[in-house]
C-alpha positions in Angstrom: -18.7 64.2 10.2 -21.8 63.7 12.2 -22.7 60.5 13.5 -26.0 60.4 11.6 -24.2 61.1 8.5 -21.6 58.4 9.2 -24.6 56.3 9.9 -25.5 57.1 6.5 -23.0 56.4 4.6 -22.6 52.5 6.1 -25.8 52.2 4.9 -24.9 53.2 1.5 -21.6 51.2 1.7 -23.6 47.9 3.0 -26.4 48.1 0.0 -23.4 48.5 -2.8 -21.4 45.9 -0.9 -24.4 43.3 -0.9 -25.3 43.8 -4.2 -27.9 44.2 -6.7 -31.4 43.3 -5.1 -30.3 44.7 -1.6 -32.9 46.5 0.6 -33.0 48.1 3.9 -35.9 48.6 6.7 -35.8 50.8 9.5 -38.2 49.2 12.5 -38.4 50.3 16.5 -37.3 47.5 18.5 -35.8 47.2 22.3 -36.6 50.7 22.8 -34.5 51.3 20.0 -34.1 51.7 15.9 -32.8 49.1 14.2 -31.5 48.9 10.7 -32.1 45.4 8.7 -30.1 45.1 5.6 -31.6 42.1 3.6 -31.2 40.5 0.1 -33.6 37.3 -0.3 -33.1 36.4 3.3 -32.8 39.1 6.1 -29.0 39.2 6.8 -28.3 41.4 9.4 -30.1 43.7 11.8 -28.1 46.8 13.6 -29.3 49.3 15.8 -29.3 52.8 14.1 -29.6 56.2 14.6 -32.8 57.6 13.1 -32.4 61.2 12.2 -29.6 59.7 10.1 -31.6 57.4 8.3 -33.9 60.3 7.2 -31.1 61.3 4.8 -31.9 58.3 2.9 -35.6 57.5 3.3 -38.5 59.1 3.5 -41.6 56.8 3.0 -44.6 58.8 5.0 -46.9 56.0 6.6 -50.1 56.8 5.3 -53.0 57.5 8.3 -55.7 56.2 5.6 -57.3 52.4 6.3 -58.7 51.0 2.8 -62.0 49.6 3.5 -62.5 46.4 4.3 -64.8 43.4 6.2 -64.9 43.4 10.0 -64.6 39.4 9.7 -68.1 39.5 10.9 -68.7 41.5 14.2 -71.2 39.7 16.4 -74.3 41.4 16.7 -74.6 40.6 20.3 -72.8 39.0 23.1 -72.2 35.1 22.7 -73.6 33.2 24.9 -70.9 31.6 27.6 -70.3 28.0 26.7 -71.3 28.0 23.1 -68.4 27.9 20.8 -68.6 29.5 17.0 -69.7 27.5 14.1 -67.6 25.9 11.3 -67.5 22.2 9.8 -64.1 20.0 10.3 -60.5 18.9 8.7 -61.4 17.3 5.3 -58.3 15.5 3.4 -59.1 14.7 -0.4 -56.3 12.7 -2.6 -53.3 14.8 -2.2 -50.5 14.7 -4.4 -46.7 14.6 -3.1 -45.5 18.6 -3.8 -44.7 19.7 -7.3 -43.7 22.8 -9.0 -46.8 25.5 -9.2 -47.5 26.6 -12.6 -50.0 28.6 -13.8 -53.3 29.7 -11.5 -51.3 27.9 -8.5 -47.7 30.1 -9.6 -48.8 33.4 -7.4 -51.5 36.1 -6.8 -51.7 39.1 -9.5 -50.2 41.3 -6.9 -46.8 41.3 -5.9 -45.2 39.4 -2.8 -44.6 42.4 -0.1 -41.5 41.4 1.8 -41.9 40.3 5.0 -40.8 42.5 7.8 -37.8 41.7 9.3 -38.8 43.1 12.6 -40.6 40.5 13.5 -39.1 38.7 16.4 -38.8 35.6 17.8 -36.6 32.5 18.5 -36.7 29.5 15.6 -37.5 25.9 17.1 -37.2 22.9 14.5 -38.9 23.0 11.2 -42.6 24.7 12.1 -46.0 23.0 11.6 -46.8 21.0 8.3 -49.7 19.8 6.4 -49.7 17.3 3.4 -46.0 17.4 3.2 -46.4 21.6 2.6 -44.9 23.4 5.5 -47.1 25.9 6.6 -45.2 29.2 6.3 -41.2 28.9 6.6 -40.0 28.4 10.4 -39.2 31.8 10.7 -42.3 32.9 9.9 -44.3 35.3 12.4 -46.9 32.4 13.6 -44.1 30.0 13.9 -41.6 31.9 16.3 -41.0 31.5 20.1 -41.9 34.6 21.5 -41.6 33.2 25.6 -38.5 35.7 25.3 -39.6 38.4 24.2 -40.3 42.0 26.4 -43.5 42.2 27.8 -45.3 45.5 26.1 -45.2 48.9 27.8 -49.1 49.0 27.7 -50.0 45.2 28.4 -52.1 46.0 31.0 -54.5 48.2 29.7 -55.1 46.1 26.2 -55.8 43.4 28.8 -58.1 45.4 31.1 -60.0 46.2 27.4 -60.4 42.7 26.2 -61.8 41.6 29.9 -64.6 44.4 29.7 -66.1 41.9 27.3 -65.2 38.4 28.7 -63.0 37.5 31.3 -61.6 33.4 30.8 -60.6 32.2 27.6 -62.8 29.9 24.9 -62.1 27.2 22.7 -64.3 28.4 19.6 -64.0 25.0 18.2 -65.0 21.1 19.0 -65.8 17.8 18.1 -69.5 19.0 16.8 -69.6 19.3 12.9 -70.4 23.2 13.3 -68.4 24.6 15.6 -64.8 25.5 14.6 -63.5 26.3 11.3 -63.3 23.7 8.5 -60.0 23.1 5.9 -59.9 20.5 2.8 -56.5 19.0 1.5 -56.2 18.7 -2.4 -54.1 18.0 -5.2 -53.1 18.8 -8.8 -55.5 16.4 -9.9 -58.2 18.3 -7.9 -59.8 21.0 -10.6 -59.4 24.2 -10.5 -62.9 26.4 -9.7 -64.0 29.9 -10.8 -63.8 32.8 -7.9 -66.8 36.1 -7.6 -66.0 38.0 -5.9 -68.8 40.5 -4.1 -67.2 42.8 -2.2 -63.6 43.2 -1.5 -62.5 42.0 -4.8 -60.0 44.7 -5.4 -58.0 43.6 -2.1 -58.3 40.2 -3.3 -56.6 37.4 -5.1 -58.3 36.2 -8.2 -59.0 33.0 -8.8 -59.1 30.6 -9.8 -59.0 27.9 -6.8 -58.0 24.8 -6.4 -60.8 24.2 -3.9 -63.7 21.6 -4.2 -67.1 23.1 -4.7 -67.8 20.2 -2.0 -65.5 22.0 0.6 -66.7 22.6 4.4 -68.3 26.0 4.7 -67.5 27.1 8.6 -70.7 26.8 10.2 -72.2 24.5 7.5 -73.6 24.8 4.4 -77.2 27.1 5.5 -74.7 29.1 7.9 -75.2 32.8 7.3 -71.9 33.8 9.7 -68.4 34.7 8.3 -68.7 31.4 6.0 -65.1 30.8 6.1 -63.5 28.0 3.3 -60.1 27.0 3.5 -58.6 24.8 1.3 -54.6 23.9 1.0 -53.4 22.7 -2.3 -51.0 19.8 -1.3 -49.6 19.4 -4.9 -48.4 23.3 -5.2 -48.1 24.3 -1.5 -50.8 27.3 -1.7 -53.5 28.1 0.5 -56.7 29.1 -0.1 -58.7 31.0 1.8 -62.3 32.6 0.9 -64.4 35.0 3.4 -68.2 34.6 3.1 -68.3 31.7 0.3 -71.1 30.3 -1.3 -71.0 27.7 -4.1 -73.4 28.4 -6.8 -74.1 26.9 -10.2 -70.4 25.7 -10.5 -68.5 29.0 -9.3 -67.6 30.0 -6.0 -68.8 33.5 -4.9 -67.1 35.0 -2.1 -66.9 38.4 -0.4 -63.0 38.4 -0.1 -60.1 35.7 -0.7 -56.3 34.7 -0.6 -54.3 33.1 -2.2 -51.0 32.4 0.0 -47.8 30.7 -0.9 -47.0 28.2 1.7 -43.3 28.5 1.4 -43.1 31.8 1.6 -43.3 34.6 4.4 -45.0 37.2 1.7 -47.4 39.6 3.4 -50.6 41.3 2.1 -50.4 45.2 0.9 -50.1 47.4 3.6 -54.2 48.3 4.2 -54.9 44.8 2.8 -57.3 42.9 4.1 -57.3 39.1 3.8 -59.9 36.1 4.6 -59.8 37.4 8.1 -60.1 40.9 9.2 -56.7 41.5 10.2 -55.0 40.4 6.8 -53.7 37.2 8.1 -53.9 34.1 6.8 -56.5 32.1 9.1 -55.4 28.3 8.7 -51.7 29.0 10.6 -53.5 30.0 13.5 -55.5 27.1 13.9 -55.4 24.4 16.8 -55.1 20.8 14.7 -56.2 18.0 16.7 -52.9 15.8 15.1 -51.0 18.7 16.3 -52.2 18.2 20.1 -52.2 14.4 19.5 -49.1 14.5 18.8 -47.9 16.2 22.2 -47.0 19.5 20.7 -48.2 22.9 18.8 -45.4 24.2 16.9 -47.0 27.9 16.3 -49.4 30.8 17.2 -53.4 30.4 17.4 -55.7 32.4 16.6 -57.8 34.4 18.4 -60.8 37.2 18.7 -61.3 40.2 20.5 -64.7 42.3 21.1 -63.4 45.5 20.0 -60.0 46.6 18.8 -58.5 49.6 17.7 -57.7 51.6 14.3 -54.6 50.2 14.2 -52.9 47.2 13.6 -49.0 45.4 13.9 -47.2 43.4 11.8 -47.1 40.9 10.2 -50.9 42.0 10.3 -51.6 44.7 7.6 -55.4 45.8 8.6 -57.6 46.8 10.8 -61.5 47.1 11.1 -62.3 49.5 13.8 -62.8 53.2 14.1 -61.7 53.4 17.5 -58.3 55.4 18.5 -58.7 54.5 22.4 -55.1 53.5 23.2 -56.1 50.7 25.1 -58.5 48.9 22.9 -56.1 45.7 21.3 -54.4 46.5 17.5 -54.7 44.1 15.4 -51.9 41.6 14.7 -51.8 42.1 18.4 -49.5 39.0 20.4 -50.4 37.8 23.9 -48.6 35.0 25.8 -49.8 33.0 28.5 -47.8 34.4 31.8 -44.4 32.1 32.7 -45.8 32.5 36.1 -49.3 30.7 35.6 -49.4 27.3 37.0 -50.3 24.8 34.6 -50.1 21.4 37.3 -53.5 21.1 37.1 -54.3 21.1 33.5 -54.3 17.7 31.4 -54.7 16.5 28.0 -55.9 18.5 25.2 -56.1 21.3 27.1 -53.0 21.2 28.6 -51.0 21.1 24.8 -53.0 24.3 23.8 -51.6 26.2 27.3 -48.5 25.1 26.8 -48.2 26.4 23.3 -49.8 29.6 24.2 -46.9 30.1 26.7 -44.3 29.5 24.0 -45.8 31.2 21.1 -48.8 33.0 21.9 -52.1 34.1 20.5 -52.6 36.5 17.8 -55.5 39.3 17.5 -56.7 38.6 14.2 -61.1 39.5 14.0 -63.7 41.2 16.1 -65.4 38.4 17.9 -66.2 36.8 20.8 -63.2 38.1 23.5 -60.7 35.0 24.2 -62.1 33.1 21.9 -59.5 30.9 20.5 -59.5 29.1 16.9 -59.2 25.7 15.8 -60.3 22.7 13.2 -62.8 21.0 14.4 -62.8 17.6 14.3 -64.9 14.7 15.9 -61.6 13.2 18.4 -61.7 16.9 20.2 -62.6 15.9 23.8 -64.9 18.9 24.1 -65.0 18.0 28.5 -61.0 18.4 28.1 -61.3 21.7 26.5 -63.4 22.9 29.0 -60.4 22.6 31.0 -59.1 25.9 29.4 -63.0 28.3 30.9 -61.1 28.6 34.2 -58.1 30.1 32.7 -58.4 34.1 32.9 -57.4 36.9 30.7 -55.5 38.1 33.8 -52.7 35.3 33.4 -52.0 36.5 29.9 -49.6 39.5 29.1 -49.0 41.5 25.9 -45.4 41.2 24.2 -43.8 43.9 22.4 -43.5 42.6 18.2 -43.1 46.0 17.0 -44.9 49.4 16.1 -48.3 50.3 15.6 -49.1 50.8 12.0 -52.5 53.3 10.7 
């Protein structure tokens, strides 16, 4: 028998052997295919033979984007210095976690397993908020990826994002409107109608457990992405709403999400989210308590000028026309070079370097290049951060999470 039919029928065997609910993903990795066989949890993960594999699945990838919001594509260059809007970190009464039930239970559409692809080393218990962890501490924001091979075309993503801008930019501070804003709520916190205006049929519906008193990103008369984040203590969700405005009692939005903290779930492929590349925004945030505290246990968040019509998981959109090779994908992950010498850094700054060299930065809008996301809130040493303007795009490298999907 051929070795791709052999391969075939192991798959077979392991599917009947793990029993009902079994699945199996084929992904590139290492230069190589790799099979994952997984039943609630991903279980194993062996490299595989392709053309055998085709015996047993055949799911075309469709080349079609669905439509959906650029996350707000400057029209013009920022000016160098001036970080983005948003408001800052607002905890109301929080309940200790219960069971969700009803509106807080799950979105309309069905949880999309989470690619087991992703790769990445697993250190402690990942970031919390409000005694909710914020995505398991497997998830894709929450991995070590200081291992990881550095992408075959690292250096011309990078050479594309410094056309634009060449140091990085914290894109948040201690001033009310710069960064982007989250509120903490619980059960007792009422539930509030969602509109939605435009991307409705790629979003969650409502309603939201978020405060018609929540901190709009850039402040209440901002006319920019409008971002409102709110994370429901008392069911671990979190709610996320692109372009918000509160009017007469309902909250009309262009897009929004509702995500289950203890989950690793994924948007529909073509999805967007919140944020243009159909991730989940808050995750990527820099927290001042997290930087307090010594340590950033995950990812940040960050823009890129221009991108390309592509994107990698766990991102599932894109929102560029582009097919330039070289332009950055998003859901792309850099990492801050082993080899850049952080001696001379302190404080604040020094905590978000460090974390970037452990677990990176992931492309998730159009924006500012280098700009990197955070909560802002009034103890941000906005001198300190200015640390991180003399770090260039050149120390950071491109690392290899998995294919590019259309």
């Amino acid at each position: 028998m051929e070795l791709r039919h052999r391969t075939a029928v192991a798959v077979l065997c392991a599917l009947v052997t793990i029993g009902a609910g079994a699945g199996a993903a084929v992904a590139e990795r290492d230069g190589g295919a790799w099979l994952s066989v997984t039943t609630a949890r991903r279980q194993a993960a062996l490299p595989v033979d392709t053309s055998a594999l085709r015996i047993l699945f055949a799911a075309p990838r469709s080349s079609a984007s669905v439509p959906g919001h650029a996350g707000g594509v400057p029209t013009g260059p920022q000016p160098e210095g001036a970080p983005g809007p948003a408001g800052s970190g607002v905890v109301a009464d929080a309940d200790p976690v219960e069971t969700a039930a009803g509106p807080d239970a799950a979105p309309t559409e069905p949880d999309v397993p989470y690619p087991d692809d992703v790769p990445g080393a697993i250190i402690g218990n990942g970031p919390s908020i409000g005694g909710c962890p914020v995505f398991p501490a497997d998830n894709a924001w929450n991995v070590d990826i200081s291992g990881l091979p550095v992408h075959p075309n690292s250096a011309g993503y990078i050479a594309d994002i410094n056309s634009n801008r060449q140091y990085l930019h914290a894109d948040f501070g201690s001033p009310a409107e710069y960064g982007i804003p989250f509120v903490v709520t619980g059960s007792s916190d009422p539930l509030v109608p969602v509109v939605f205006e435009a991307y409705g049929d790629e979003s969650d519906p409502g309603p939201y457990r978020v405060p018609l008193s929540a901190p709009v990103e850039g402040g209440a008369s901002a006319d920019g992405d409008r971002h409102v984040i709110g994370v429901d203590a008392g069911a671990c969700r979190l709610y996320e709403m692109y372009r918000a405005f509160p009017i007469a009692g309902v909250w009309h939005a262009d897009s929004g999400t509702n995500w289950d903290l203890n989950s690793n779930a994924r948007r529909p492929e073509n999805w967007t989210s919140a944020d243009a590349a159909g991730l989940p925004i808050f995750p990527g945030l820099a927290r001042y308590d997290e930087v307090a505290s010594g340590r950033i246990p995950h990812a940040l968040r960050f823009t890129v000028q221009r991108s390309q019509k592509a994107h990698i998981w766990p991102a599932t959109h894109h929102a560029s026309s582009s097919t330039d090779p070289n332009r950055p994908p998003m859901g792309l992950r850099l990492r801050l070079k082993a080899s850049f010498d952080l001696s001379g850094f302190h404080g604040q700054a020094r905590v978000i370097l460090e974390a970037l060299r452990t677990y990176g930065m992931i492309v998730a809008d159009n924006g500012s290049s280098w700009f990197i996301s955070g909560a802002t809130d009034p103890r941000w040493d906005d001198e300190d951060l200015d640390q991180l303007k003399t770090v260039p795009g050149s120390a950071f490298e491109a690392v290899d999470t998995g294919p590019l999907r259309y």
